[in-house]
VOGU-3710 file (C-alpha; in Angstrom, 3 decimals, decimal comma):
1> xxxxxxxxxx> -115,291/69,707/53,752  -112,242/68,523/55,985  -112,471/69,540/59,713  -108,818/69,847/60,717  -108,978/68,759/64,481  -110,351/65,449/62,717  -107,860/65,666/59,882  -105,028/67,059/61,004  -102,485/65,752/58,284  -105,055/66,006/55,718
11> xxxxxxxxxx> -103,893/69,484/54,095  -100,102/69,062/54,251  -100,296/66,863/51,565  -101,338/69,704/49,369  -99,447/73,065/51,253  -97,232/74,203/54,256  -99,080/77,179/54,654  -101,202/77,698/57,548  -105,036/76,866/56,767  -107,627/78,964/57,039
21> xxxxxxxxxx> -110,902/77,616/57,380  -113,357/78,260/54,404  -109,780/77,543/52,547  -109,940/75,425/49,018  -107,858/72,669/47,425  -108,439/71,764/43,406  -107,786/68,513/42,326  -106,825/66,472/39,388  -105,467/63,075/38,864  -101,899/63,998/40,797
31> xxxxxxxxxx> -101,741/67,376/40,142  -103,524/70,034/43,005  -103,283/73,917/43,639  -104,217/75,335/47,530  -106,197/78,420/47,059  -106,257/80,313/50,737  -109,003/82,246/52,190  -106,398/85,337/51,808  -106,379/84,544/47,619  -110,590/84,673/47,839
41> xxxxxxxxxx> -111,314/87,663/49,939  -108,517/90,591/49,375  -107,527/93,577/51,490  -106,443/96,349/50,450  -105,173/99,667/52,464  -107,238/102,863/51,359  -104,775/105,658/52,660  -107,281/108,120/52,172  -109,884/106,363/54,511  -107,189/104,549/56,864
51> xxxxxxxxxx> -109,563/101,909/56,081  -109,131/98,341/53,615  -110,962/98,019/50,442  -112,227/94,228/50,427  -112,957/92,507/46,888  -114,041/88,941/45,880  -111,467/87,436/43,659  -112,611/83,724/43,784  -113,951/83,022/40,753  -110,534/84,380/39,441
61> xxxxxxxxxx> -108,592/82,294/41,927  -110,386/79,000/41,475  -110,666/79,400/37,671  -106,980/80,221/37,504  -106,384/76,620/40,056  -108,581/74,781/37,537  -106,719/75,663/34,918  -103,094/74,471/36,191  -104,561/71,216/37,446  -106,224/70,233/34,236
71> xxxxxxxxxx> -103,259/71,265/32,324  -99,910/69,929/33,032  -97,967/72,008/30,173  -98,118/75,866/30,730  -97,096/78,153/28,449  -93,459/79,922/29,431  -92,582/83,829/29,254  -89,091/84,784/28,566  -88,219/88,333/30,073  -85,191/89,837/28,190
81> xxxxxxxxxx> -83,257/91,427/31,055  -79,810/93,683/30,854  -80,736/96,724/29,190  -81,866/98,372/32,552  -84,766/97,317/32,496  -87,809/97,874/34,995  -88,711/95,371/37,606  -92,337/93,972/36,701  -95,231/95,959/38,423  -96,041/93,443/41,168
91> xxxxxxxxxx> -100,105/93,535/39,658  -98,743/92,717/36,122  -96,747/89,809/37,581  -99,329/88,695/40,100  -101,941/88,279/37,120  -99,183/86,324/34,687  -98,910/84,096/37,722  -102,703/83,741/38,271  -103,015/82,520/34,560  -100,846/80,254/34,795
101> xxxxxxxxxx> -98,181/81,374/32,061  -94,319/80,820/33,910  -91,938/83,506/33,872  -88,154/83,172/33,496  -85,577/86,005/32,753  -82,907/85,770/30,208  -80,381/87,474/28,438  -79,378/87,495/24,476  -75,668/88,828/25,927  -75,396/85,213/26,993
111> xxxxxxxxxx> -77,324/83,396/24,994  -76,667/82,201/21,000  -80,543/81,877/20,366  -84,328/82,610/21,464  -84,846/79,762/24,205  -87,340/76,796/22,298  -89,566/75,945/24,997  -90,839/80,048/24,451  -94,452/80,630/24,408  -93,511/84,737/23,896
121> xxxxxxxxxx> -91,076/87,307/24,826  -91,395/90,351/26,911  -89,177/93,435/26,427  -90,089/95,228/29,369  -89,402/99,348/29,624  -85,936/99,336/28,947  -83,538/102,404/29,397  -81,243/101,240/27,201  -81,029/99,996/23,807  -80,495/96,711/22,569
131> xxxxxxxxxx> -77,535/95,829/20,075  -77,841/95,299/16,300  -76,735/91,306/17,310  -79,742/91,389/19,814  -82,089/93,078/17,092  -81,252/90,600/14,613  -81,763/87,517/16,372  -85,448/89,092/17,896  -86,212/89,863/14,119  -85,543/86,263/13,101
141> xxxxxxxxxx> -87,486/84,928/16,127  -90,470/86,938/15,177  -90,395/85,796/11,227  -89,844/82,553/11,811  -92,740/82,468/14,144  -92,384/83,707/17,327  -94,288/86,064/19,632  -92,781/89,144/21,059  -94,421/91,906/23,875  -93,033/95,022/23,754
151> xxxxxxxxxx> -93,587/98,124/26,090  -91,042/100,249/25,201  -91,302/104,328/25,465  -88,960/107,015/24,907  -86,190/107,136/27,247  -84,218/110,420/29,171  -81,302/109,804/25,927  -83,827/109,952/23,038  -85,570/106,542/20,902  -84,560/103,490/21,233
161> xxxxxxxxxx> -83,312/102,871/17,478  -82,440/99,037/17,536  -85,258/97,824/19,646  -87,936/99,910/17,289  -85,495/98,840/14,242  -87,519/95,698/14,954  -91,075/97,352/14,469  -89,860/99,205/11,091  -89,340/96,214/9,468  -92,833/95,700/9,112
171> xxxxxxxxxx> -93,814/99,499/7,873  -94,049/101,301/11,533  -91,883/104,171/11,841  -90,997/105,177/15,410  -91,061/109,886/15,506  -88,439/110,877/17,781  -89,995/112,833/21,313  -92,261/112,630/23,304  -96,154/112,637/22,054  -98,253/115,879/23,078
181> xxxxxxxxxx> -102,194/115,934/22,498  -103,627/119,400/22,977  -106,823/117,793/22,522  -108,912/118,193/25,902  -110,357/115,022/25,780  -107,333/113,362/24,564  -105,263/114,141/27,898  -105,815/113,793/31,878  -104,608/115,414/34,610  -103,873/118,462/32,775
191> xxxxxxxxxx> -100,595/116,378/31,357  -100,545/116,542/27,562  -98,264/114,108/27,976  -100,160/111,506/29,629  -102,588/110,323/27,146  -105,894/109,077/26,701  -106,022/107,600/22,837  -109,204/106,505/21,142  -109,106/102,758/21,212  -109,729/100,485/18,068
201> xxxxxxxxxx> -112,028/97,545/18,326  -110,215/93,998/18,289  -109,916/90,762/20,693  -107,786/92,877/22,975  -109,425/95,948/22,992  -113,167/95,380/22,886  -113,665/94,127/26,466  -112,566/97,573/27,558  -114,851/99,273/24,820  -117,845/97,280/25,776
211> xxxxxxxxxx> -117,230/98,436/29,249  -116,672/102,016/29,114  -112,866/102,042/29,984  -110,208/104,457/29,376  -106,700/102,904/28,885  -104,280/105,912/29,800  -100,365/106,345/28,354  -97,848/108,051/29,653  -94,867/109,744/28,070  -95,350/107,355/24,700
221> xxxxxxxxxx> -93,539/107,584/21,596  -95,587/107,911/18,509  -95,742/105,453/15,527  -96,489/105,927/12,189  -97,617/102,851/9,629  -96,697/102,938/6,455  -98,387/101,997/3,267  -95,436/99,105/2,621  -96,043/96,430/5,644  -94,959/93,858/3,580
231> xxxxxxxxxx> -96,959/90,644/3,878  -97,201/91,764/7,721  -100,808/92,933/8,516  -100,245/95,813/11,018  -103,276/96,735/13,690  -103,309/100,028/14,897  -105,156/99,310/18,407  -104,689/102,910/20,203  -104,244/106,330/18,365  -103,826/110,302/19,180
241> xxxxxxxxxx> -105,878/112,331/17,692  -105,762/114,859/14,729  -103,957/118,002/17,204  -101,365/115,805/18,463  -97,634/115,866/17,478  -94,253/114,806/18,831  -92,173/116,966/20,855  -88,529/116,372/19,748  -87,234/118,242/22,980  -88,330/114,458/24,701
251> xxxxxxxxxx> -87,509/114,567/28,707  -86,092/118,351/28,112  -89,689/119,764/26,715  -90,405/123,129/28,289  -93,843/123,757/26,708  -96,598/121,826/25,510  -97,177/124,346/22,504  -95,558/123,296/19,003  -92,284/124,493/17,718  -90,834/124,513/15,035
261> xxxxxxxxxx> -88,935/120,571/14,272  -91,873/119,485/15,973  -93,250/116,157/14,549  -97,402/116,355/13,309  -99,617/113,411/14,368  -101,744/111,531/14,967  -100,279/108,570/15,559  -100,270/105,305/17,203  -99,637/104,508/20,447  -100,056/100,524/20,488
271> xxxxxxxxxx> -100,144/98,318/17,472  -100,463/94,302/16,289  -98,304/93,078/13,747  -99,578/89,452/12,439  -96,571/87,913/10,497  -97,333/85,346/7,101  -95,794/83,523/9,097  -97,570/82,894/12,310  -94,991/85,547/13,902  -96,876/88,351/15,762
281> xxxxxxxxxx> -95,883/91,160/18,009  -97,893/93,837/20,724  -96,118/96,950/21,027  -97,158/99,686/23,641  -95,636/102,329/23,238  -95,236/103,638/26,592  -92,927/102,090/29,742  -94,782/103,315/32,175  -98,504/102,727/31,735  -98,703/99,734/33,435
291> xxxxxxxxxx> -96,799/101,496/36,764  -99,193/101,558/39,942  -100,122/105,084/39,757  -101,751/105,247/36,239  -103,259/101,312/36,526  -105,061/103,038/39,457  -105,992/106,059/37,706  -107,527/103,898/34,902  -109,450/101,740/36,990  -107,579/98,610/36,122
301> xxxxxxxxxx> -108,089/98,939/32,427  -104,179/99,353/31,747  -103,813/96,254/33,566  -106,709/94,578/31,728  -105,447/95,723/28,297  -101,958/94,135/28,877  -103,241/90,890/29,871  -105,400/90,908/27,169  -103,177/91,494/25,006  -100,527/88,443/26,236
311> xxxxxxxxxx> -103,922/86,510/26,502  -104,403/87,124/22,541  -100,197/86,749/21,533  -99,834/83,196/23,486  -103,370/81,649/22,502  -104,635/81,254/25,775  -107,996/82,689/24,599  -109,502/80,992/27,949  -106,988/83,269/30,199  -108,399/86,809/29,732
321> xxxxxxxxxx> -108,288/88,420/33,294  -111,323/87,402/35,330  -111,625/90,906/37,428  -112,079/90,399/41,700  -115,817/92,170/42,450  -115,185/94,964/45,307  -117,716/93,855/48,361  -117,416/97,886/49,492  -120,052/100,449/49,443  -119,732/103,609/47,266
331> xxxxxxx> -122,819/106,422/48,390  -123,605/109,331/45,954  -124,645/112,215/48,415  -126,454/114,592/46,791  -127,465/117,833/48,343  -131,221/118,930/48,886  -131,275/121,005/46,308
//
């Protein structure tokens, strides 16, 4: 404990930030993080309250400071940009940035190979597809080792044929559309199109089984394995069930009911793909799941799921997302009767 009237140059040595008491500094040998009293307790607006939601997020915040100080190598996440696409949802990026894994954007139009110092790529809900030049040299990446993130849906013009190119290599066959469940507890919001899949048990999945969690995904393009994967062992980690099926009308559907040239499901919505040789990719099959609206409607869990996920495909088994603890009241009023 460092009173700063006493010690008034003692913290500038670790931040410029104005201190707040109750504030924290972790330190090793020569390297330190600053962890501010505004990284322990969050606010958040509630618009429908006009009031903030407050949450406890230092055991994330400290564990995630512990971590870079003990560690002076973190792993590095390339972000494959000119395609159009999406910025990174500012909770998605906030959490890469709490576990400590870097994050750089570059571009294959400019570049004659996958950047060495890689710990995974990120294709990030592109509107656009990539070129066969582009697909080849991801493809090459992956088998001779590397680790790609996808989260790619359809887009407004139809699939994205080179980008999934790179999933059918291994046996997964992308359906043209946009996936439909009719199944009433395979849907929310009265939005066949927005999807709640039954979720497989694996090292990304089961902290979300174990607690109860739906993940939810939007507007997704459905993927078939095949019998031939090769010597690739594929995972099927979310899937539609039985009444599903693939509207080929995409953006341009009119009804939710099956026509004719309509694709049959089930299908899979997210899958793992675990190369002979130590290549491996996560594909979700859906760009917008991890957008503010539907993280919130999921409770987190989409968020959760994705960092799991990276957690898994980088080997930072240690970094799985340490959730902040809401210090708000909920009451259940229930009537007299």
């Amino acid at each position: 404990k460092k009173n700063p009237d006493i010690y008034p140059t003692f913290a500038e040595q670790y931040t410029s930030k104005q201190v707040q008491n109750n504030s924290l500094v972790v330190v090793c040998g020569e390297r330190s993080r600053f962890v501010g009293y505004e990284d322990i307790y969050l606010y958040d607006t509630n618009m429908s309250s006009y009031s903030y939601d407050v949450s406890f997020d230092g055991e994330g915040a400290v564990t995630s400071a512990i971590d870079y100080v003990v560690n002076e190598e973190q792993p590095k996440m390339y972000v494959l940009e000119g395609h159009g696409e999406a910025e990174l949802p500012s909770a998605f990026r906030g959490q890469i940035e709490k576990d400590n894994i870097e994050i750089d954007m570059f571009s294959l139009l400019t570049a004659d190979a996958i950047p060495e110092d890689a710990a995974v790529i990120l294709i990030y809900a592109p509107s656009s597809d990539i070129s066969t030049d582009e697909k080849d040299l991801l493809s090459e990446y992956v088998s001779s080792g590397g680790k790609l993130m996808v989260m790619a849906g359809p887009t407004e013009d139809g699939t994205l044929t080179n980008l999934y190119g790179i999933l059918a290599d291994y046996g997964v066959e992308a359906a043209d559309g946009v996936v439909v469940d009719t199944d009433r507890g395979h849907f929310a919001f009265q939005a066949p199109y927005v999807l709640l899949p039954d979720i497989a048990g694996s090292e990304i999945t089961n902290p979300l089984i174990e607690e109860n969690y739906y993940a939810i995904m939007p507007i997704a393009q459905g993927l078939t394995v095949q019998e031939d994967t090769g010597e690739a062992i594929v995972t099927e980690l979310l899937t539609t069930s039985e009444a599903s099926f693939s509207k080929i009308a995409g953006y341009a559907l009119s009804s939710y009911e099956k026509e004719e040239g309509d694709i049959d499901g089930p299908f899979a919505l997210a899958v793992s793909v675990q190369c002979a040789t130590e290549g491996k990719i996560i594909w979700f099959a859906s760009a917008q799941f991890l957008d503010e609206m539907y993280n919130a409607y999921s409770s987190g869990a989409n968020l959760d799921l994705a960092m799991n996920a990276l957690s898994s495909i980088i080997g930072e088994t240690e970094a799985v997302a340490i959730r902040s603890k809401s210090l708000n009241y909920n009451y259940l009023t229930i009537s007299e009767s």
